[in-house]
N, C-alpha and C positions, 0 to 999 in steps of 0.2 A: 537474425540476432547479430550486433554489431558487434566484434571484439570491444570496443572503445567502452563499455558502457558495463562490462561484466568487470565484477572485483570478486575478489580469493576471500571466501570468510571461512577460515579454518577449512571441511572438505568440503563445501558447498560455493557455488560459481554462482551468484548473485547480478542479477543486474539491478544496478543503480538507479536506472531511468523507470524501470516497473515497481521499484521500493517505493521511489517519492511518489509516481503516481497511482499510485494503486492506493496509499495511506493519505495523499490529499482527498482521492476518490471518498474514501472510505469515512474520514474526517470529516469533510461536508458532509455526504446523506448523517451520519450521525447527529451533526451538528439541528441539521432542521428537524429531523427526527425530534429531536430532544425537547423543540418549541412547542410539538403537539401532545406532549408525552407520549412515556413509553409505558404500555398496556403490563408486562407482564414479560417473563426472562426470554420465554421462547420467542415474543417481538425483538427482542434485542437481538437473540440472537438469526433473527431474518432479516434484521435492517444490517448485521455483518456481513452473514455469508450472501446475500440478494447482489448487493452493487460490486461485491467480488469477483462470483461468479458473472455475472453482463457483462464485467469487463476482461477476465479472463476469456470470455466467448467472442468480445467485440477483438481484443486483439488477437486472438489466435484467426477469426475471420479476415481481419486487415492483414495482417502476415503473410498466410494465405493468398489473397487474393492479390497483394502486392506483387507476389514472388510468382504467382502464375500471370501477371498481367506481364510482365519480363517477357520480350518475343524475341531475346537474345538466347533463354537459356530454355532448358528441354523442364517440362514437366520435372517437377519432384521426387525427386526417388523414395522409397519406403523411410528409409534414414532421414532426412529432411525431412518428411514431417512428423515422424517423432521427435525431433527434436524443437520443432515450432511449436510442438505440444508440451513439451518439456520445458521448453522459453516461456511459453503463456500461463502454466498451469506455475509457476515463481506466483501470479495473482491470488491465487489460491492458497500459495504459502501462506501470506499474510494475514490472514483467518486466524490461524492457528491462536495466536497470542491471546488475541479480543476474545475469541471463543470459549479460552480460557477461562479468560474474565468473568465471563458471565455462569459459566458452568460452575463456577467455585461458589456465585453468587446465589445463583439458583438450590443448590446443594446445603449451601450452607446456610445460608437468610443472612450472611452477615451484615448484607448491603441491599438495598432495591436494585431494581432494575436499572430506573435512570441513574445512580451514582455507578454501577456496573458503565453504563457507556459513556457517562461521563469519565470515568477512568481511564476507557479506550481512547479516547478521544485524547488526554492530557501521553498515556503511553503511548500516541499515534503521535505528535509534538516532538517527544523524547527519541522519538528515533528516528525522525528527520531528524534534529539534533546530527546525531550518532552517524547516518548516513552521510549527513554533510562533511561533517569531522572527519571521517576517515576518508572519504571521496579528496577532502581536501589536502587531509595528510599524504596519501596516495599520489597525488601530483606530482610532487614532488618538491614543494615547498615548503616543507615543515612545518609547522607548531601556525606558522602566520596561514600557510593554504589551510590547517585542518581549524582556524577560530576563522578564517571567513567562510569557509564551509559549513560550519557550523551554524553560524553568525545568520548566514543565506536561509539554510534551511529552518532555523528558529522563526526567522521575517516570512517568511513562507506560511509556515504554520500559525504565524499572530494573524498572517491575512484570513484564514479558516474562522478563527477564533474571533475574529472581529465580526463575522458573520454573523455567530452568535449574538454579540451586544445587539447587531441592527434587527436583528430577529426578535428578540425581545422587546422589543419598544415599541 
């Protein structure tokens, strides 16, 4: 795990590079999801936690495999790979919110299924938003680093969402 890449959000050490990509991740499979429709809450919620989990398991594998392919430094100590566990299982966090979503939906009938991941999808947007913005404020440029941060991860997330329109046609 890089120091460069982790930001302070209140008591929690976040890495920035697993935020956007775990939520572009997450964004696409939804997004095509959505062309076939979605069956039913429990699909929803297997098309969140599915490409979560693969990619929590792909990076904590590549981590792994990185750090021991190293024939500079000695095997991993017990500490090190909890903590590569701890680094990858951040993918996992990202669940939380979408899962939300759908459990309230499911619970409640406020909403179907597909407007449930439709939601995830427009909240998965919003906090690229968010992450850009503060990644950018963070820099140390002000107001102008945290609106091209922002700015960035908004263009980021229309490229997902443009997927959509060509999906549909």
């Amino acid at each position: 795990m890089s120091g460069m890449s982790v930001v302070r959000w209140g008591p929690l050490r976040l890495d920035v590079e697993i935020g956007v990509e775990g939520t572009v991740v997450l964004m696409t499979v939804l997004v095509v999801a959505l062309d076939d429709g979605i069956a039913d809450y429990v699909e929803a919620g297997q098309l969140i936690v599915g490409p979560l989990l693969a990619t929590f398991a792909a990076h904590l594998f590549a981590t792994t495999l990185a750090r021991r392919a190293r024939q500079d430094l000695p095997p991993p100590t017990r500490a090190e790979r909890r903590r590569m566990w701890r680094h990858s299982a951040e993918f996992l966090l990202l669940a939380v919110v979408p899962l939300l979503v759908v459990i309230v939906g499911g619970t409640t009938g406020l909403y179907t299924p597909e407007i449930a991941v439709d939601a995830v999808i427009w909240l998965g947007l919003a906090f690229l938003v968010v992450v850009g913005g503060v990644a950018g404020w963070r820099s140390g440029r002000g107001v102008r680093g945290a609106l091209r941060g922002a700015v960035g991860a908004f263009v980021l997330g229309l490229v997902v969402l443009l997927l959509r329109v060509v999906l549909e046609q």
